[in-house]
PyMOL Python script that loads the backbone (N, CA, C, O; Angstrom):
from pymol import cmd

cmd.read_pdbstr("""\
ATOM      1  N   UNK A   1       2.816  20.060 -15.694  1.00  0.00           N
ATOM      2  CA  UNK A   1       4.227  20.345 -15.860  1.00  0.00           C
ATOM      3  C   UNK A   1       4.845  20.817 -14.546  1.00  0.00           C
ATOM      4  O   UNK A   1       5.870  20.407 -14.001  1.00  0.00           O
ATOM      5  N   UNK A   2       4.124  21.627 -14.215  1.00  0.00           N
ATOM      6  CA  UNK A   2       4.552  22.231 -12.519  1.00  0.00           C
ATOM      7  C   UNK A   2       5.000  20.950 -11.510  1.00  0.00           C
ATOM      8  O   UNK A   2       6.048  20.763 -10.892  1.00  0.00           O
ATOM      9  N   UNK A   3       3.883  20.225 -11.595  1.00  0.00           N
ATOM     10  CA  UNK A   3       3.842  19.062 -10.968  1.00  0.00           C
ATOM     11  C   UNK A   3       5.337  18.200 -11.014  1.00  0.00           C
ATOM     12  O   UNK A   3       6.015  18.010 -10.005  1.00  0.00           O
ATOM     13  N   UNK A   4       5.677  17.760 -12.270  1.00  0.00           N
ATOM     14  CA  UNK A   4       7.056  17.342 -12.611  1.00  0.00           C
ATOM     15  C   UNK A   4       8.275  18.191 -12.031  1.00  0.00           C
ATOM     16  O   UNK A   4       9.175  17.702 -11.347  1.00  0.00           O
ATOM     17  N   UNK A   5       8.200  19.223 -12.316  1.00  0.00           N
ATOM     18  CA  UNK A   5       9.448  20.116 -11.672  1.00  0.00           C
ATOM     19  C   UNK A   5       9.634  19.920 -10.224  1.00  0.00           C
ATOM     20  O   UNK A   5      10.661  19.492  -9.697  1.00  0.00           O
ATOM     21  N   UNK A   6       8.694  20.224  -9.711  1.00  0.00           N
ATOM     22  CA  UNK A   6       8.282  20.062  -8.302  1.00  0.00           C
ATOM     23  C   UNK A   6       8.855  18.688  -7.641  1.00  0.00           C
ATOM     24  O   UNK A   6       9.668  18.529  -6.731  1.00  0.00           O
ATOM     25  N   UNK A   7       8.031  17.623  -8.545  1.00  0.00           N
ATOM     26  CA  UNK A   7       9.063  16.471  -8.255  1.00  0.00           C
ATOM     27  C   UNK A   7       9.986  15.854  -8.156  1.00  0.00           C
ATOM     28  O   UNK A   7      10.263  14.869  -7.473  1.00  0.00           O
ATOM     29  N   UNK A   8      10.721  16.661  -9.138  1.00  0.00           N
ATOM     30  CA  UNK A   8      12.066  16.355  -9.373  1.00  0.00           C
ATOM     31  C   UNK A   8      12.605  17.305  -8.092  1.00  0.00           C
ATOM     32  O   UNK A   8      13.083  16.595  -7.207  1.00  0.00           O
ATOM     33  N   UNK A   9      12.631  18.350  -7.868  1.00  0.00           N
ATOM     34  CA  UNK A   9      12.825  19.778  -6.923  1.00  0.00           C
ATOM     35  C   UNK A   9      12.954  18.681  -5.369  1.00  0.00           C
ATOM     36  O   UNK A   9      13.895  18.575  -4.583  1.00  0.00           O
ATOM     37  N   UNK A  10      11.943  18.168  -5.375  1.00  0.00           N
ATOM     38  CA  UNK A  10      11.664  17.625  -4.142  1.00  0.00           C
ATOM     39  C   UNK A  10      12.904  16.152  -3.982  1.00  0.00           C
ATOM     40  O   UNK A  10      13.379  15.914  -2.872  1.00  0.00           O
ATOM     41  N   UNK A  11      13.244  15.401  -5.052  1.00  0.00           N
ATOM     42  CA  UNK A  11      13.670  14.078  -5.323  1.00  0.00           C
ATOM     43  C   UNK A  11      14.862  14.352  -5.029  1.00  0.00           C
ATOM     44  O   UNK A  11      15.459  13.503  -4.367  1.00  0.00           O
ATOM     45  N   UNK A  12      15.685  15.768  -5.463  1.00  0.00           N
ATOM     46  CA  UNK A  12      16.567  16.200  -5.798  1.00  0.00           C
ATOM     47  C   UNK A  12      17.031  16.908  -4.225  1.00  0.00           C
ATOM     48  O   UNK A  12      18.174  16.836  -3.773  1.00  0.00           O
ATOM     49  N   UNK A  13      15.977  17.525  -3.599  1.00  0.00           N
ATOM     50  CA  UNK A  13      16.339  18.263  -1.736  1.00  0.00           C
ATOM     51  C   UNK A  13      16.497  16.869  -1.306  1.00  0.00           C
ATOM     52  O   UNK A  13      17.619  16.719  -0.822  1.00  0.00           O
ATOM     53  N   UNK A  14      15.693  15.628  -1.296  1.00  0.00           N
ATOM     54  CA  UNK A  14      15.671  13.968  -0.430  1.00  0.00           C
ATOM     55  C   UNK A  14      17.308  13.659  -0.846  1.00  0.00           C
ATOM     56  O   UNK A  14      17.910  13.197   0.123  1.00  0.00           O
ATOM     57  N   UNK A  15      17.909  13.766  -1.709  1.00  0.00           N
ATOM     58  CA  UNK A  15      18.947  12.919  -2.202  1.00  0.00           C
ATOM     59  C   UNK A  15      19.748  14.089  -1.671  1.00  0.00           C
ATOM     60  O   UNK A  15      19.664  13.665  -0.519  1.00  0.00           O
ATOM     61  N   UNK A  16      20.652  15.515  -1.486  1.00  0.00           N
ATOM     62  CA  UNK A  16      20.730  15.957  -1.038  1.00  0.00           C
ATOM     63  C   UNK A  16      21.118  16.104   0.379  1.00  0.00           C
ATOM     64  O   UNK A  16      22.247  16.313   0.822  1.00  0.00           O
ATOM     65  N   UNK A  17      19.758  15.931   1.164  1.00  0.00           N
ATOM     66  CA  UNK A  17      19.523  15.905   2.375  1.00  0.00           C
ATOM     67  C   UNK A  17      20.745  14.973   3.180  1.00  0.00           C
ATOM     68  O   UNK A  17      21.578  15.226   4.050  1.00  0.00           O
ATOM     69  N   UNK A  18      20.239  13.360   2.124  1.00  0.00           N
ATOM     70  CA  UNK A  18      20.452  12.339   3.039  1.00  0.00           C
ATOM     71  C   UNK A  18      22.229  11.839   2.630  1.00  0.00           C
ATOM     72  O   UNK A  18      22.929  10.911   3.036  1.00  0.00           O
ATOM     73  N   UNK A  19      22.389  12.574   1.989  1.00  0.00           N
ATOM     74  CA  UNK A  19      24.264  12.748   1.640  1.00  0.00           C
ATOM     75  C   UNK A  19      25.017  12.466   2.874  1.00  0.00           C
ATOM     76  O   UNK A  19      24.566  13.071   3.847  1.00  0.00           O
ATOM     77  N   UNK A  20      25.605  12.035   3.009  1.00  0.00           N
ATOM     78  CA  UNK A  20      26.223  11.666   4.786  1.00  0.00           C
ATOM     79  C   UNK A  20      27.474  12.791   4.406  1.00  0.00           C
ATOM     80  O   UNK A  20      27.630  13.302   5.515  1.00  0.00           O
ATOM     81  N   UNK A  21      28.398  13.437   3.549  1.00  0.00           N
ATOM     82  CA  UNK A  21      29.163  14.335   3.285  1.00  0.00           C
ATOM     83  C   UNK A  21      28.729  15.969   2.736  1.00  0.00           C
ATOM     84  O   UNK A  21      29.474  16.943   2.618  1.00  0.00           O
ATOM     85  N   UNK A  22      27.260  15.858   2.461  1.00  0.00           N
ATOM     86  CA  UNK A  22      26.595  16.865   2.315  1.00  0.00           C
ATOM     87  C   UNK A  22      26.052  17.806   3.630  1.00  0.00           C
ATOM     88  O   UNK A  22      25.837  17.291   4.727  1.00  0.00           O
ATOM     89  N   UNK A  23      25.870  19.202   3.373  1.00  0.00           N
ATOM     90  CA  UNK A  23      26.312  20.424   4.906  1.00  0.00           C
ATOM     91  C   UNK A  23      24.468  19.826   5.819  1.00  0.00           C
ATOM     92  O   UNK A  23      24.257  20.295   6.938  1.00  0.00           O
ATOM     93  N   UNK A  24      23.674  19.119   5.364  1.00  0.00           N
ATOM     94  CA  UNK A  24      22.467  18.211   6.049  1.00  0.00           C
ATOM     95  C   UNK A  24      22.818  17.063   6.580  1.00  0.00           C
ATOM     96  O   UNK A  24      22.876  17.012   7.808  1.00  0.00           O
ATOM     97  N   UNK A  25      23.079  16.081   5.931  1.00  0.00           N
ATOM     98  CA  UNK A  25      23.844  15.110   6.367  1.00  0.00           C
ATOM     99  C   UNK A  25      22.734  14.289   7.467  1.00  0.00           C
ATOM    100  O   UNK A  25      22.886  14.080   8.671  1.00  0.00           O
ATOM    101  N   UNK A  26      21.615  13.932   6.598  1.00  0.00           N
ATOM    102  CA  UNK A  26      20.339  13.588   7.416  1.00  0.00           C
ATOM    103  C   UNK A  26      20.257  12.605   7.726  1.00  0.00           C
ATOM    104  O   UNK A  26      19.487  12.156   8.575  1.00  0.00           O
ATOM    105  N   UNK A  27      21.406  11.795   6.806  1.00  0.00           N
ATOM    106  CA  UNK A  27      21.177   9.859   6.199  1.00  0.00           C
ATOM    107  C   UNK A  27      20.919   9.229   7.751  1.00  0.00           C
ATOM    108  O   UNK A  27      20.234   8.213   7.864  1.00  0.00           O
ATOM    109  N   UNK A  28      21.509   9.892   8.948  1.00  0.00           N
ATOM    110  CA  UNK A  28      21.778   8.834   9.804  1.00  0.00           C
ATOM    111  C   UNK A  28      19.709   9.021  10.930  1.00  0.00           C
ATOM    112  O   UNK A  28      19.044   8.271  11.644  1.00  0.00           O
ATOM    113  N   UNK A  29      19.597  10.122  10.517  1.00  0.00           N
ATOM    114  CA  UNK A  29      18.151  10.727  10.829  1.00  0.00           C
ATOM    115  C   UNK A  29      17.202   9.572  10.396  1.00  0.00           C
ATOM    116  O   UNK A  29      16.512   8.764  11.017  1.00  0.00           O
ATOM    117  N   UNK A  30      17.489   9.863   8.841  1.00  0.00           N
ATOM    118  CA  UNK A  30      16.455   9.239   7.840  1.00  0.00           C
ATOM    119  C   UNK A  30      16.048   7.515   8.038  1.00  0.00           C
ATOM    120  O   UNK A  30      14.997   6.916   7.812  1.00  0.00           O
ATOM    121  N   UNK A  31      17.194   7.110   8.487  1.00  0.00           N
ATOM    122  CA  UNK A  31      17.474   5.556   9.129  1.00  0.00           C
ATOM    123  C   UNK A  31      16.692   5.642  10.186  1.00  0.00           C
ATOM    124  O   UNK A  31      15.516   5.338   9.986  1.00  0.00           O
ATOM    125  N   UNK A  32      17.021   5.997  11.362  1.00  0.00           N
ATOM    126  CA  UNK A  32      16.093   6.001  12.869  1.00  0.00           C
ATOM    127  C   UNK A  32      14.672   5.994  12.609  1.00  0.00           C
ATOM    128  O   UNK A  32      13.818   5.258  13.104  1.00  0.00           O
ATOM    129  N   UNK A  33      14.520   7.094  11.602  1.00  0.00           N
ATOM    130  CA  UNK A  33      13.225   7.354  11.441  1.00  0.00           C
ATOM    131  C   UNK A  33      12.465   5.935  10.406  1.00  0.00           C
ATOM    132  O   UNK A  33      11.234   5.929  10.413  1.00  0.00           O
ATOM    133  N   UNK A  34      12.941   5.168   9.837  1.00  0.00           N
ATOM    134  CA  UNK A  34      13.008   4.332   8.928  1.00  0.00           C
ATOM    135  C   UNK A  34      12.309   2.998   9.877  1.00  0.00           C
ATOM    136  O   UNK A  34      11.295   2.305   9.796  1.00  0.00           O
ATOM    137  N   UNK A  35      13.441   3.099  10.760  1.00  0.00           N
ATOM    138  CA  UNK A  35      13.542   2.187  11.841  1.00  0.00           C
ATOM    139  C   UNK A  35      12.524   2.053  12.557  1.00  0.00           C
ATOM    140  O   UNK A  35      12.159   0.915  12.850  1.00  0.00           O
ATOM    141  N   UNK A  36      11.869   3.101  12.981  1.00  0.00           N
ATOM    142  CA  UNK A  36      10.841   3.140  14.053  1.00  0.00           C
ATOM    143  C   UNK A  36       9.514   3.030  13.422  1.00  0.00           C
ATOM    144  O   UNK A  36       8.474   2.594  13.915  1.00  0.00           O
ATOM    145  N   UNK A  37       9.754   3.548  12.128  1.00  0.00           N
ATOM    146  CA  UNK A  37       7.893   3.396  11.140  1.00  0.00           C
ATOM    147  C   UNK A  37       7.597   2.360  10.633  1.00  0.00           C
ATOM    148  O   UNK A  37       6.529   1.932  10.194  1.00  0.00           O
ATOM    149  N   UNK A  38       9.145   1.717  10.737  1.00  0.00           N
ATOM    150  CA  UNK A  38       9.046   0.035  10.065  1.00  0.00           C
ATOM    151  C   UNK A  38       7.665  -0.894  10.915  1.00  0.00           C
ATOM    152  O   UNK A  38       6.540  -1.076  10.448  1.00  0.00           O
ATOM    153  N   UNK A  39       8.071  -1.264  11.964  1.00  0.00           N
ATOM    154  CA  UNK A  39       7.313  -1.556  12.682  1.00  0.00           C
ATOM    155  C   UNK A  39       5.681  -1.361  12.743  1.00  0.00           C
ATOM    156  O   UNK A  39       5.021  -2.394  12.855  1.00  0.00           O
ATOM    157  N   UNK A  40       5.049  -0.218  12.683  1.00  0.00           N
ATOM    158  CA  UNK A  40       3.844   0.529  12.458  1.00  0.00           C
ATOM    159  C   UNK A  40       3.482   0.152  11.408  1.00  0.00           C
ATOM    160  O   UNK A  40       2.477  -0.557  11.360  1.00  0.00           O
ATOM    161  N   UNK A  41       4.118   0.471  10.325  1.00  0.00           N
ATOM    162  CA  UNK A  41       3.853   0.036   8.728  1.00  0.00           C
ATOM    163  C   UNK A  41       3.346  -1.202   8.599  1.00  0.00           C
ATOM    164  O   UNK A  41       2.268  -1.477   8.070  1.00  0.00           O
ATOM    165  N   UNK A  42       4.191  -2.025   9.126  1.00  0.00           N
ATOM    166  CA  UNK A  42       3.776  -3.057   8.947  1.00  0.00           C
ATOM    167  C   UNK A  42       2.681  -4.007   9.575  1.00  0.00           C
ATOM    168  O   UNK A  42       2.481  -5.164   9.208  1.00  0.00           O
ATOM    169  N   UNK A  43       1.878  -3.223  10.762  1.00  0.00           N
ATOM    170  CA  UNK A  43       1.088  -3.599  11.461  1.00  0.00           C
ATOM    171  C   UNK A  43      -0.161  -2.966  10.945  1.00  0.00           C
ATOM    172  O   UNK A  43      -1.256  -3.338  11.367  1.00  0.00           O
ATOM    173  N   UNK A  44      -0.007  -1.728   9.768  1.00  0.00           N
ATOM    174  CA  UNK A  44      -1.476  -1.500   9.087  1.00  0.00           C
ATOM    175  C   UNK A  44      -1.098  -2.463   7.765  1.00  0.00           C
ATOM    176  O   UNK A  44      -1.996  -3.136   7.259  1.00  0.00           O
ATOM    177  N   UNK A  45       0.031  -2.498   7.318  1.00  0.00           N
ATOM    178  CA  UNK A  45      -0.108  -3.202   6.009  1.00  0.00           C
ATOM    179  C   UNK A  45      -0.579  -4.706   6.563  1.00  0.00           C
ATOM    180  O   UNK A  45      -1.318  -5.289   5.770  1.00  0.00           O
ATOM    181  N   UNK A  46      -0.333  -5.289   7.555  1.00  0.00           N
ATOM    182  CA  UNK A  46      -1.146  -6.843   7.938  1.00  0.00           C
ATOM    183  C   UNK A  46      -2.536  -6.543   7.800  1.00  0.00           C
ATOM    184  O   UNK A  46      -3.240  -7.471   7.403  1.00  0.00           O
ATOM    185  N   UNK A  47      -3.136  -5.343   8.066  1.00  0.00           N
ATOM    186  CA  UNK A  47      -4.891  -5.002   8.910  1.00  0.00           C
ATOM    187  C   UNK A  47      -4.790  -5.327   7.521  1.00  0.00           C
ATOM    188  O   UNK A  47      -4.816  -6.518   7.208  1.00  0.00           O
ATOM    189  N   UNK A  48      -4.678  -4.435   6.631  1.00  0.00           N
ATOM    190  CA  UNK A  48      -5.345  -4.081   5.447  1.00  0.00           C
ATOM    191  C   UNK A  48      -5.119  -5.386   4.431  1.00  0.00           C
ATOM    192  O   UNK A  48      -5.869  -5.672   3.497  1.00  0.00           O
ATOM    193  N   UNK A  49      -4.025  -6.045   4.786  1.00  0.00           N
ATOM    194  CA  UNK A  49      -3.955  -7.672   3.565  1.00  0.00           C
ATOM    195  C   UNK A  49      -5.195  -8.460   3.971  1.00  0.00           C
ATOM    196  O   UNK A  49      -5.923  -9.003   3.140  1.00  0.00           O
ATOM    197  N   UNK A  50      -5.453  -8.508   5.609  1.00  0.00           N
ATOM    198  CA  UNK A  50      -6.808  -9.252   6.017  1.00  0.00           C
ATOM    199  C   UNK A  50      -7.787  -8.838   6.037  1.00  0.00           C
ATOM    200  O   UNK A  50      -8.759  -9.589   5.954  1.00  0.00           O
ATOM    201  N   UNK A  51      -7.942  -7.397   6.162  1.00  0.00           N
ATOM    202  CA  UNK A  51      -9.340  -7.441   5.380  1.00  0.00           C
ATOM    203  C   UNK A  51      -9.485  -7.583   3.932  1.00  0.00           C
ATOM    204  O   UNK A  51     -10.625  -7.934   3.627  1.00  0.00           O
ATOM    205  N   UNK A  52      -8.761  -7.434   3.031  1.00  0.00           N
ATOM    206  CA  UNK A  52      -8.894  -7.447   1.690  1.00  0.00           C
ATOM    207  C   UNK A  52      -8.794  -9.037   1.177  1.00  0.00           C
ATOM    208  O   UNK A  52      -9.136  -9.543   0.109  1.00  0.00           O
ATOM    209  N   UNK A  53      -8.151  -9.649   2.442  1.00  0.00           N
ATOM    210  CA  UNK A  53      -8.270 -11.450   2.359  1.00  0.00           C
ATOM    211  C   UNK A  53      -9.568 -11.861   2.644  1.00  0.00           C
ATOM    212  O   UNK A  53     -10.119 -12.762   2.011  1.00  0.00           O
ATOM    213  N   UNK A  54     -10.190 -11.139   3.736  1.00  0.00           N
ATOM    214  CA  UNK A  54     -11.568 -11.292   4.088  1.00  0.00           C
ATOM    215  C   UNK A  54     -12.428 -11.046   3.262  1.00  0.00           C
ATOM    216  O   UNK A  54     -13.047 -12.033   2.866  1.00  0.00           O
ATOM    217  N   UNK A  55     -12.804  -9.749   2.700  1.00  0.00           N
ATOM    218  CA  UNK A  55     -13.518  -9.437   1.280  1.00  0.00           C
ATOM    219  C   UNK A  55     -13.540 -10.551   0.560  1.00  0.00           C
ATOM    220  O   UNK A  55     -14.410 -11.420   0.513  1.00  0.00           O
ATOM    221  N   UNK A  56     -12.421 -10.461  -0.055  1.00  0.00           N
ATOM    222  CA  UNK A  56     -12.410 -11.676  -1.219  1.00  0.00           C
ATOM    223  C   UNK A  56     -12.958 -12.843  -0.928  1.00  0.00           C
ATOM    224  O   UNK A  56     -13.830 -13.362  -1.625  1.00  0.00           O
ATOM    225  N   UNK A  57     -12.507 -13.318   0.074  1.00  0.00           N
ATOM    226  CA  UNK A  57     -13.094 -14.865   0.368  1.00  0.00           C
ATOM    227  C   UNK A  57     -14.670 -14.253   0.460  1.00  0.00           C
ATOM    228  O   UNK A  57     -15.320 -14.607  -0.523  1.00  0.00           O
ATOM    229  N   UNK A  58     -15.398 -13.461   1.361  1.00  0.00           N
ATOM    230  CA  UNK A  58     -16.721 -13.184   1.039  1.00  0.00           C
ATOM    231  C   UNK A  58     -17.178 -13.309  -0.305  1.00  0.00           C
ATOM    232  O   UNK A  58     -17.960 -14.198  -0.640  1.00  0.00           O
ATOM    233  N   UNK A  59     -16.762 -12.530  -1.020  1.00  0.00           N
ATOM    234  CA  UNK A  59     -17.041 -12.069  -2.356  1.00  0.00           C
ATOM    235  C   UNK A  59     -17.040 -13.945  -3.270  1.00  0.00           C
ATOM    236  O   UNK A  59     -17.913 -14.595  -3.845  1.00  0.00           O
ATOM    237  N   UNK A  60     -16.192 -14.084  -3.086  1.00  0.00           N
ATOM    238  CA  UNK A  60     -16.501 -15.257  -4.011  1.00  0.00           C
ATOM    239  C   UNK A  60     -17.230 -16.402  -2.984  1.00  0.00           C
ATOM    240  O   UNK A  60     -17.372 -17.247  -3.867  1.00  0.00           O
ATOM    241  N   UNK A  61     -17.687 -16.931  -2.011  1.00  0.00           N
ATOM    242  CA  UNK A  61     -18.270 -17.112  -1.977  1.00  0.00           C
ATOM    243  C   UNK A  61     -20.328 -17.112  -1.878  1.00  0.00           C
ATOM    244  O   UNK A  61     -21.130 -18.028  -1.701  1.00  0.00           O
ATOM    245  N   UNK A  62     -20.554 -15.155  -2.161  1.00  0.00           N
ATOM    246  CA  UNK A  62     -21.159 -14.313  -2.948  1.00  0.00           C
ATOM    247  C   UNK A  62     -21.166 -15.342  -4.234  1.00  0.00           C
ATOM    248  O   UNK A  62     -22.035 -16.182  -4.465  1.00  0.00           O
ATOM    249  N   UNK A  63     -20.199 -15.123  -4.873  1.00  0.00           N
ATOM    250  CA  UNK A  63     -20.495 -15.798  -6.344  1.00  0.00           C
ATOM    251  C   UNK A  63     -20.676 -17.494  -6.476  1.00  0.00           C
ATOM    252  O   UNK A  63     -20.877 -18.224  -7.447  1.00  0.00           O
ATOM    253  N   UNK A  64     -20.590 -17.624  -5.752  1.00  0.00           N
ATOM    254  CA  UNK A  64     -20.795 -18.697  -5.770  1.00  0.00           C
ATOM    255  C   UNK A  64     -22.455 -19.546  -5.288  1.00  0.00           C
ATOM    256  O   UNK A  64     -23.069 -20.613  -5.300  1.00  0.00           O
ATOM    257  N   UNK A  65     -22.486 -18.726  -5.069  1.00  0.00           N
ATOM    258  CA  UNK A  65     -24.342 -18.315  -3.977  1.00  0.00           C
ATOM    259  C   UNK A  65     -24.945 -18.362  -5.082  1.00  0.00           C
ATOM    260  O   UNK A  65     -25.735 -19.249  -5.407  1.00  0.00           O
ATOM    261  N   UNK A  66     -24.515 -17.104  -5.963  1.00  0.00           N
ATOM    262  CA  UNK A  66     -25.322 -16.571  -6.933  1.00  0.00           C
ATOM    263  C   UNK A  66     -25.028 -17.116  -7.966  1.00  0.00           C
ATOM    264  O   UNK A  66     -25.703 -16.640  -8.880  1.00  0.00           O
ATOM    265  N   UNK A  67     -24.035 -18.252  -8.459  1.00  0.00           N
ATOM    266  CA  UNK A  67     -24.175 -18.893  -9.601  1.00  0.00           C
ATOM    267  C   UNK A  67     -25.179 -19.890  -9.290  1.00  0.00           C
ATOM    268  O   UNK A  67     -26.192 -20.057  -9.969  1.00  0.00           O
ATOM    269  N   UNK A  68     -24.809 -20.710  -7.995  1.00  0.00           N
ATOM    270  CA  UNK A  68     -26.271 -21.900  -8.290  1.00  0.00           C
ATOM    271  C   UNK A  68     -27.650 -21.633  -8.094  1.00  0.00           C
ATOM    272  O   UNK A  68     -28.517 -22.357  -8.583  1.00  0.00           O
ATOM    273  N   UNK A  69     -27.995 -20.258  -7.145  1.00  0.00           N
ATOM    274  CA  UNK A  69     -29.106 -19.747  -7.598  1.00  0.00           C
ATOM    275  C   UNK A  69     -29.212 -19.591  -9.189  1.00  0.00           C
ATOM    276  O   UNK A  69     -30.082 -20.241  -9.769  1.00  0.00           O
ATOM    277  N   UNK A  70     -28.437 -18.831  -9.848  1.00  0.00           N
ATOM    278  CA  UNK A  70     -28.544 -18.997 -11.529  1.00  0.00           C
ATOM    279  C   UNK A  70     -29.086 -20.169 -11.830  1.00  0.00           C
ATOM    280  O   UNK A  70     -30.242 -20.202 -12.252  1.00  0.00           O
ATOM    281  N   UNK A  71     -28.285 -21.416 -11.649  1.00  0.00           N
ATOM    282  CA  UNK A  71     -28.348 -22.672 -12.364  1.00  0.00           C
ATOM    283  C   UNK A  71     -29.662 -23.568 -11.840  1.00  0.00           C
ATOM    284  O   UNK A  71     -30.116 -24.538 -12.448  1.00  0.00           O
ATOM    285  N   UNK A  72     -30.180 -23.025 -10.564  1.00  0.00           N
ATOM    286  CA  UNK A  72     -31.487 -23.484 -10.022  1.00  0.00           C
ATOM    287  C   UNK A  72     -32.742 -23.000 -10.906  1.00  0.00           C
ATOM    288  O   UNK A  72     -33.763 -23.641 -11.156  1.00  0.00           O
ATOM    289  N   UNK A  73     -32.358 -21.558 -11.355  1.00  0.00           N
ATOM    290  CA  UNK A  73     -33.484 -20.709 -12.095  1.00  0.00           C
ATOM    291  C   UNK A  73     -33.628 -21.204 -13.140  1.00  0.00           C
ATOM    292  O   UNK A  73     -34.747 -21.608 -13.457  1.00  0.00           O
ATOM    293  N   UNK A  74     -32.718 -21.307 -13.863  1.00  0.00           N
ATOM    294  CA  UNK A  74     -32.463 -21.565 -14.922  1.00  0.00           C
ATOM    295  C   UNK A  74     -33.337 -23.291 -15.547  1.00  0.00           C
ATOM    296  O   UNK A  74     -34.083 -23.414 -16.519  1.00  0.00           O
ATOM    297  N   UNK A  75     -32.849 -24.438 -14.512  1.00  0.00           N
ATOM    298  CA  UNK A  75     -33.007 -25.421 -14.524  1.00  0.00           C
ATOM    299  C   UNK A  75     -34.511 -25.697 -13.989  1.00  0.00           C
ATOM    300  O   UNK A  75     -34.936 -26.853 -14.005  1.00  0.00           O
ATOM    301  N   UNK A  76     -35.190 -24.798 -13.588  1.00  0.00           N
ATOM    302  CA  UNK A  76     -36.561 -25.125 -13.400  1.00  0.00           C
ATOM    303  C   UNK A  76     -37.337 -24.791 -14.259  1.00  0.00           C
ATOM    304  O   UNK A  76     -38.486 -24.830 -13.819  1.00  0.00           O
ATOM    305  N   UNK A  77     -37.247 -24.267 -15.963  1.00  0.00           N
ATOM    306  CA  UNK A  77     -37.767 -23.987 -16.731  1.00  0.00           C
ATOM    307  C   UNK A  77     -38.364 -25.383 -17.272  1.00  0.00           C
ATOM    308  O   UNK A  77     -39.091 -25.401 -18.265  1.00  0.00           O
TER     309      UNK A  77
END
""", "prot")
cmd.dss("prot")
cmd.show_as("cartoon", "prot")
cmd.util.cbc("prot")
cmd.orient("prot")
């Protein structure tokens, strides 16, 4: 429950903050800063799509290993 209040507490200072007529008036902050992490962000979110592109393609070809080993075992009975 704490947790919820808190969140809202917090959702509620962000919206607040970034009021361009409110006595913070951060909005034009919050942008720059927006601006400059954009970039970064998006140079771990590429790392992390290719390795998780990489995995996968491993992984199933893993399964694929290990199904016709199956069907070899299987078929030499």
């Amino acid at each position: 429950m704490i947790t919820i209040i808190l969140g809202v507490l917090f959702i509620a200072f962000a919206v607040f903050a970034v009021i361009p007529a409110g006595p913070l008036a951060w909005g034009a902050d919050v942008i720059s800063f927006l601006k400059g992490c954009a970039p970064v962000l998006a140079i771990f979110m590429g790392f992390i799509c290719f390795f998780v592109g990489a995995a996968d393609i491993k992984d199933k070809k893993e399964a694929k290993e290990e199904e016709a080993d199956e069907e070899n075992a299987s078929g030499s009975y």
